[in-house]
Rosetta silent file (secondary structure, phi, psi, omega in degrees, C-alpha in Angstrom):
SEQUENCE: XXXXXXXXXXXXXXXXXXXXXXXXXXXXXXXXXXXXXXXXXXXXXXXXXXXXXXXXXXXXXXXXXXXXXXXXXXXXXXXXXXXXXXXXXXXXXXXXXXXXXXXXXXXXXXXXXXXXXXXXXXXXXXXXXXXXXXXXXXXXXXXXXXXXXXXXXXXXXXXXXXXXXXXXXXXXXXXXXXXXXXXXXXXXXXX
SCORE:     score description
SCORE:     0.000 S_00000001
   1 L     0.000  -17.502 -163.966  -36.237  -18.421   17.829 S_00000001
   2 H  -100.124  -27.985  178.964  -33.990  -19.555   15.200 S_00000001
   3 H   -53.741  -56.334  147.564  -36.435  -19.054   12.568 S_00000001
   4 H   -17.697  -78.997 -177.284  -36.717  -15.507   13.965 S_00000001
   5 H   -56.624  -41.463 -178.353  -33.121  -14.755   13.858 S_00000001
   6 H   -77.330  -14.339 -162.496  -32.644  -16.278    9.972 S_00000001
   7 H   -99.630  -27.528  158.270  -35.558  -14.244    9.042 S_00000001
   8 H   -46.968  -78.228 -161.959  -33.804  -10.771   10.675 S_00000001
   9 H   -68.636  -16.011  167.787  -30.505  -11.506    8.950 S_00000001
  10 H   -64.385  -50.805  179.398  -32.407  -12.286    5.956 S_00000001
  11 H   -74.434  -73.962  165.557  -34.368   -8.791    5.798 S_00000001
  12 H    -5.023  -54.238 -155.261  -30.811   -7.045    6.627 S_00000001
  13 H   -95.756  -28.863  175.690  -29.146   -8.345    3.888 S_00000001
  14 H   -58.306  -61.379 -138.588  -32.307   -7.638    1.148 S_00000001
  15 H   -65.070  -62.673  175.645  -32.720   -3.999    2.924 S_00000001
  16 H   -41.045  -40.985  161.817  -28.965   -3.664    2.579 S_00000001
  17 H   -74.642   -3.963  177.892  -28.779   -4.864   -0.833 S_00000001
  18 H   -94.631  -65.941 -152.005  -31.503   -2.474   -2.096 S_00000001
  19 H   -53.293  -37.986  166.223  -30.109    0.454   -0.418 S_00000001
  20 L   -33.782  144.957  153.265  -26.796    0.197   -2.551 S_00000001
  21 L  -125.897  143.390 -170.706  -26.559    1.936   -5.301 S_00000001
  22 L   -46.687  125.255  169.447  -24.884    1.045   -8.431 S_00000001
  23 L   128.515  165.200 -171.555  -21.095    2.391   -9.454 S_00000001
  24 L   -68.422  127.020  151.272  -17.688    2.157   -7.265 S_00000001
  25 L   -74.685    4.071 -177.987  -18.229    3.533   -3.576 S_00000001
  26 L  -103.380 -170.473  136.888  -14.708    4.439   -3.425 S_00000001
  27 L  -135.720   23.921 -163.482  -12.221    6.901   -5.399 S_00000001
  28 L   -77.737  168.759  171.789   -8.966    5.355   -3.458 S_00000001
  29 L   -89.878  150.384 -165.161   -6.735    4.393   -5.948 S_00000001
  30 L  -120.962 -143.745  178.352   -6.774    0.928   -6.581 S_00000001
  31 H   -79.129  -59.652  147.008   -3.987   -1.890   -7.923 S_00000001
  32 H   -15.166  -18.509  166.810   -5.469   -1.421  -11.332 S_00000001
  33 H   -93.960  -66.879 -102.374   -4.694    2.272  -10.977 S_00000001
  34 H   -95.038  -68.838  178.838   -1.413    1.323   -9.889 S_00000001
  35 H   -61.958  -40.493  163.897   -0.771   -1.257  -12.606 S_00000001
  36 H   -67.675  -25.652  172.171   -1.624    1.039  -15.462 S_00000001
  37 H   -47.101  -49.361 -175.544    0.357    4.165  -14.062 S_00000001
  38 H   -69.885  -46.818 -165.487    3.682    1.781  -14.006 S_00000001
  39 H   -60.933  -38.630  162.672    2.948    0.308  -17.447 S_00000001
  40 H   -39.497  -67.237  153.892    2.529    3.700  -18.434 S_00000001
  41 H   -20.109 -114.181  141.980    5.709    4.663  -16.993 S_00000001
  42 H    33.353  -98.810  177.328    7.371    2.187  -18.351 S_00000001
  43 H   -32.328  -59.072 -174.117    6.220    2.935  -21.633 S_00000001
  44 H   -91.327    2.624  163.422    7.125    6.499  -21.757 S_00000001
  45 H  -101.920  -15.625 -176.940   10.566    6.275  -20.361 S_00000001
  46 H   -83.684  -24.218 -168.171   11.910    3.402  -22.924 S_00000001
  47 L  -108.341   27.049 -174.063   10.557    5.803  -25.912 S_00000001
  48 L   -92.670  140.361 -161.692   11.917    9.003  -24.088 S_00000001
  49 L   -67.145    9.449  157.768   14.138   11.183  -26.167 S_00000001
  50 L   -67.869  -50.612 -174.526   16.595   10.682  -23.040 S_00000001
  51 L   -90.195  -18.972  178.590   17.054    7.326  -24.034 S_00000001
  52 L   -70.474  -12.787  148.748   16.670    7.288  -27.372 S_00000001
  53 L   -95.772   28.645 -169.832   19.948    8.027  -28.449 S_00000001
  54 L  -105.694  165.449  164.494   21.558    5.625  -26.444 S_00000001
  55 L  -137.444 -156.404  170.077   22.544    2.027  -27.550 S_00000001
  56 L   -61.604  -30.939 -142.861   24.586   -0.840  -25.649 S_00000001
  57 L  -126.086   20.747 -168.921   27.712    0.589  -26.146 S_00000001
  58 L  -103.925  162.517 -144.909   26.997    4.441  -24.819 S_00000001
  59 L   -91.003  122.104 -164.326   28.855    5.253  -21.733 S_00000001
  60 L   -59.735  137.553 -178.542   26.399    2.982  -18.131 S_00000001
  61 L  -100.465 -175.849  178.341   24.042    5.638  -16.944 S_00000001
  62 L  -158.170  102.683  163.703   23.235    4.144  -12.991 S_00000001
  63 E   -73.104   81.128 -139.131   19.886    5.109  -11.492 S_00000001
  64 E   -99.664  117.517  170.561   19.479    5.312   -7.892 S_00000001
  65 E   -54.450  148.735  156.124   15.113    5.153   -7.289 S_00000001
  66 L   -78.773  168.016  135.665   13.491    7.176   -4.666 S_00000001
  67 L   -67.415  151.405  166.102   10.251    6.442   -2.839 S_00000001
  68 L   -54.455  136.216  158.915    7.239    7.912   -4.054 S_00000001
  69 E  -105.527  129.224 -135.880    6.370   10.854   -2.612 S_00000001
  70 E  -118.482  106.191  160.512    2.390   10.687   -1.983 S_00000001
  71 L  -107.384    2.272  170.397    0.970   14.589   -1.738 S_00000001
  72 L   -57.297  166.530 -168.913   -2.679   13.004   -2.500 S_00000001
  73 L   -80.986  -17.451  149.857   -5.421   12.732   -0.474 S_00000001
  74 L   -83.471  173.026 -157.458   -4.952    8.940   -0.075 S_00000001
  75 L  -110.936  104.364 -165.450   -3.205    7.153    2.104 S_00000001
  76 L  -114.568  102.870 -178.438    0.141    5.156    0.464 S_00000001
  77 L   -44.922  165.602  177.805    2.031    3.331    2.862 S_00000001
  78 H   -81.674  -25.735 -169.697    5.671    4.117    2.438 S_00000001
  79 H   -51.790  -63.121 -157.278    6.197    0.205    1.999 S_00000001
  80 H   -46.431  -34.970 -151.545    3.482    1.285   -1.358 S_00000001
  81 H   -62.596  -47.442 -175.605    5.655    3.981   -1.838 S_00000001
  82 H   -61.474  -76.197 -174.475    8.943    1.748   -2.532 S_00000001
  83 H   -35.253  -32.829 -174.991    6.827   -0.610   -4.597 S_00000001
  84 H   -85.909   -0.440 -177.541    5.652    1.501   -6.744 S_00000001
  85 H   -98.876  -32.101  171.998    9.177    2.793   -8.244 S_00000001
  86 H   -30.776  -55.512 -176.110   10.387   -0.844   -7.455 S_00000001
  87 H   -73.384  -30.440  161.193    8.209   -1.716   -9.767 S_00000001
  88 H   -47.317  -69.098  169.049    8.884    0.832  -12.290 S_00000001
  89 H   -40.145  -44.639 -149.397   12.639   -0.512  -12.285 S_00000001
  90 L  -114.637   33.926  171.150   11.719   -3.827  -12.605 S_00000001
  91 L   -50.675  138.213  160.470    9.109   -3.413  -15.310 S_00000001
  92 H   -75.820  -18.285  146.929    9.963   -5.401  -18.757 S_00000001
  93 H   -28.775  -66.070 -178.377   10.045   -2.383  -20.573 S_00000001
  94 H   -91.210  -13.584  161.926   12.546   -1.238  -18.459 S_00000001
  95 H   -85.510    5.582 -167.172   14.617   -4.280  -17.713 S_00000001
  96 H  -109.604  -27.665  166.875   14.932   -4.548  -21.409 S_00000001
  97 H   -67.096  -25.213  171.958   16.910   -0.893  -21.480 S_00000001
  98 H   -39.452  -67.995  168.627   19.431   -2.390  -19.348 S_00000001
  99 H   -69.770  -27.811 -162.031   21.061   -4.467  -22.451 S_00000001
 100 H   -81.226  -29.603  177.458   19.569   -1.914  -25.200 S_00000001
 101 H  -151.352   29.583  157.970   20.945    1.357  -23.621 S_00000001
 102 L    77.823   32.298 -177.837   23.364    0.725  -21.037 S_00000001
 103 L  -124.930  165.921  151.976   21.301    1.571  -17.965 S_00000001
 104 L  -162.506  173.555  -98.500   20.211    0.085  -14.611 S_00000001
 105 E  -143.206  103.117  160.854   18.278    0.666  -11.838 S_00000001
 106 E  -108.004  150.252  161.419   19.910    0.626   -7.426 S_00000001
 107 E   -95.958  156.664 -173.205   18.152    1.622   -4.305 S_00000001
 108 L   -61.399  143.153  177.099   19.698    4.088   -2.298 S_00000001
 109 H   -56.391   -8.700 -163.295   22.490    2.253    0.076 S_00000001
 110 H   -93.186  -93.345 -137.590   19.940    3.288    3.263 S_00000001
 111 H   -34.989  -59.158 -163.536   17.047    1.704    1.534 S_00000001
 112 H   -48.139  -47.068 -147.959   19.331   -1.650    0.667 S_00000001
 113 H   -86.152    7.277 -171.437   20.631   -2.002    4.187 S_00000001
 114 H   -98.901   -1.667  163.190   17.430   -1.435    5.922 S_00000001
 115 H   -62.585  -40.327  177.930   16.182   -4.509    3.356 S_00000001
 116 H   -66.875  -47.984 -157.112   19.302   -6.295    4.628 S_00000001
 117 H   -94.143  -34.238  169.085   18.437   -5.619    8.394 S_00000001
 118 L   -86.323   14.751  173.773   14.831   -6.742    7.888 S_00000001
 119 L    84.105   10.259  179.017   16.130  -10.420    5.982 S_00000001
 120 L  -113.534  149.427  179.746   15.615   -9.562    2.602 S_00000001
 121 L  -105.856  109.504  176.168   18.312   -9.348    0.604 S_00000001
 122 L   -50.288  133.246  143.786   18.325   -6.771   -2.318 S_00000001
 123 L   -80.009   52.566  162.432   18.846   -8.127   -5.966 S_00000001
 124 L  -144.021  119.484 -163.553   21.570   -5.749   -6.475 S_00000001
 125 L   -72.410  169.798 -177.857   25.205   -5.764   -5.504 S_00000001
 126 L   -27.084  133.136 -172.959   26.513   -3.029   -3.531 S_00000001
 127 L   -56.853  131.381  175.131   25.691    0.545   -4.649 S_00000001
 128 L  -110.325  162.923 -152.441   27.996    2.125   -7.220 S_00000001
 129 L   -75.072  114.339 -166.648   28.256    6.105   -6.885 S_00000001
 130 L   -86.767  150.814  177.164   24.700    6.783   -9.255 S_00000001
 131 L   -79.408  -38.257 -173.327   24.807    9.330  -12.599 S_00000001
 132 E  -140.525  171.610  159.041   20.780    9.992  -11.740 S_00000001
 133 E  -153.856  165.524 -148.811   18.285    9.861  -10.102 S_00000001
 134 E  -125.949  151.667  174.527   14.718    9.234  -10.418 S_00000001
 135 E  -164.224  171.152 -179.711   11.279    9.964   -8.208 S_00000001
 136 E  -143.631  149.736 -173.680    7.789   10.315   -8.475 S_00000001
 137 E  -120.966  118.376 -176.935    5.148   12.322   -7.209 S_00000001
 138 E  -113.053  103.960 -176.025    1.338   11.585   -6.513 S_00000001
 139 E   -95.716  173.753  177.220   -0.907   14.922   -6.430 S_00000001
 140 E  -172.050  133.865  176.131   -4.655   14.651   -6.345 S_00000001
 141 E  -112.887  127.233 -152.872   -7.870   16.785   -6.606 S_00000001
 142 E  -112.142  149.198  151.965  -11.339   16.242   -5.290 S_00000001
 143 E  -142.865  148.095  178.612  -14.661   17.627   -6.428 S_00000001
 144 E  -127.355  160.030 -179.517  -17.903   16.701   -5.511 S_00000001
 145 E  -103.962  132.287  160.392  -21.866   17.169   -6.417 S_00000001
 146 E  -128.552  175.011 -164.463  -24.574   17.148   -3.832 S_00000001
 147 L  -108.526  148.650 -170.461  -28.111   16.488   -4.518 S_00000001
 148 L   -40.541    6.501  163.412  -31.207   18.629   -3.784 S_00000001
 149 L   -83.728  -16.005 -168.243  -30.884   17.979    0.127 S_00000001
 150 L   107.397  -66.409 -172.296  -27.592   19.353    0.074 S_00000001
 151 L   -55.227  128.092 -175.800  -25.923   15.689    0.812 S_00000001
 152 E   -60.376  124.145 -178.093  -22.707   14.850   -1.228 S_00000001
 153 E  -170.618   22.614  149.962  -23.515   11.540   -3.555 S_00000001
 154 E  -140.906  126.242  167.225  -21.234   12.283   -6.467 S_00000001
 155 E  -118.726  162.382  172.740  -17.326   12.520   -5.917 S_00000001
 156 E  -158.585  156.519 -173.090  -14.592   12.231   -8.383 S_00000001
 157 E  -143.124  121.822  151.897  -10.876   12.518   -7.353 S_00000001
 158 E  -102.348  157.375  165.130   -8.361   13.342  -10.136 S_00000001
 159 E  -144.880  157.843 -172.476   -5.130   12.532   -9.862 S_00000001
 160 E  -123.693   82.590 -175.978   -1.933   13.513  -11.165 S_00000001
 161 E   -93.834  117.177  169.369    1.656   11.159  -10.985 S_00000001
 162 E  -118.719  146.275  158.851    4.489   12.766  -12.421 S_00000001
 163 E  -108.530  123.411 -178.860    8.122   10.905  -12.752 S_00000001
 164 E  -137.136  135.336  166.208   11.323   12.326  -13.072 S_00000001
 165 E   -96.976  142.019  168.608   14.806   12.153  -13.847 S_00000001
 166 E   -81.236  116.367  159.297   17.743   13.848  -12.288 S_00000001
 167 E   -80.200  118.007  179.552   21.495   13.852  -13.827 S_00000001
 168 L   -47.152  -32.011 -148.237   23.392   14.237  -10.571 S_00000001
 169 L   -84.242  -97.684 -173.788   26.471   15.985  -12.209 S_00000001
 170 L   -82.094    8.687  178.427   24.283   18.756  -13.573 S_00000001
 171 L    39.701   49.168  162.444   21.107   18.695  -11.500 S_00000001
 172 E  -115.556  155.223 -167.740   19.021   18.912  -14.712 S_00000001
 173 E   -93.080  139.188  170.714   15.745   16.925  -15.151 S_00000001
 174 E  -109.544   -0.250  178.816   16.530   14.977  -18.377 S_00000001
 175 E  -168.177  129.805 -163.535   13.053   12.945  -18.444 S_00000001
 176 E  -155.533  110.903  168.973    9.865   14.711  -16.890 S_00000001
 177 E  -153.903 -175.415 -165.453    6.567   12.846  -17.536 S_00000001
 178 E  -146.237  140.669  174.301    3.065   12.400  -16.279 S_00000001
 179 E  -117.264  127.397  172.490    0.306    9.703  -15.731 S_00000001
 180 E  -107.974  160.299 -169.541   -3.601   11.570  -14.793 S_00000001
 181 E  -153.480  133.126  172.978   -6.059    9.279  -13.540 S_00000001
 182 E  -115.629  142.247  123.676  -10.006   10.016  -12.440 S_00000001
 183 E  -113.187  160.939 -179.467  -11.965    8.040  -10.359 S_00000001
 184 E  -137.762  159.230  168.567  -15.359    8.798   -9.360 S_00000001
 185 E  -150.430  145.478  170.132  -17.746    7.202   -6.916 S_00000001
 186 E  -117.164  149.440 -166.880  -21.787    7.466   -6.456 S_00000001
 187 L    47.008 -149.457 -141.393  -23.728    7.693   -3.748 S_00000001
 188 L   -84.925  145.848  176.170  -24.647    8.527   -0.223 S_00000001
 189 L   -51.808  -36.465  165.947  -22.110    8.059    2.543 S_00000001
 190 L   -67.126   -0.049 -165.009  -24.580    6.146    4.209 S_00000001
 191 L  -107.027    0.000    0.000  -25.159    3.721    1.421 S_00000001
């Protein structure tokens, strides 16, 4: 009987491994999407002609982050949401504008105290009254293939993250930028 049983889960696991077919079964965004979008970020806000005339000694801009706001077709916890501008801030890119051009980075006083009320304690003292503010947006577009049957067994999901800043004062965006991203996945739902 046992012989039986290893010889079942044996043929399962071939039949299953044949049936696959090669290439990502997903399109979700993955960390790796995640981690190049911020690096991206990053990137294009330290060389943005917002910042670029600033030095150390120009008058402290104060930045209070947003959550992402997620209009895509995956599903980004709001925890994800925080992290991913969290992460933005606390990029080295961007911790490196702090001495170079007189800027830094707060969470909204709600955000901090509900960090406070759950045990963690922000690394930031108490919110000063912010010049901007900054958010991001994650849009996303699906298209699919199907195969002579009809059955769907090529997808690709673009997506589209834009980040922006607000000067509070004049409620003009002073930095507007964009990361696109494709993934695709093959084959049958059933595989």
């Amino acid at each position: 009987m046992v012989r039986r049983s290893t010889f079942v889960l044996l043929a399962l696991a071939l039949l299953t491994a044949g049936c696959s077919s090669s290439g990502p079964k997903t399109t979700a965004l993955t960390q790796d999407d995640m981690d190049i979008t911020i690096n991206q970020f990053a990137a294009k806000l330290a060389a943005s002609d917002f910042l670029t005339s600033r030095d150390a000694n120009s008058p402290p801009i104060i930045i209070s982050i947003n959550k992402a706001e997620n209009r895509s077709s995956d599903v980004i916890p709001t925890a994800e949401q925080w992290m991913i501008m969290y992460r933005i801030k606390s990029s080295i890119p961007v911790m490196d504008l702090k001495r170079t051009r007189n800027i830094s980075f707060q969470l909204p006083p709600e955000r901090q105290a509900e960090l406070r009320k759950a045990g963690n304690i922000p690394d930031e003292p108490a919110s000063v009254m912010p010049t901007h503010t900054m958010s991001a947006t994650f849009f996303s577009s699906t298209r699919v293939a199907r195969n002579k049957e009809g059955y769907v067994n090529d997808r690709a999901d673009l997506y589209y993250i834009r980040c922006k800043i607000v000067d509070l004062r004049t409620r003009e965006e002073v930095w507007d930028d964009s990361v696109d991203l494709k993934r695709q996945a093959k084959g049958m739902l059933i595989d």
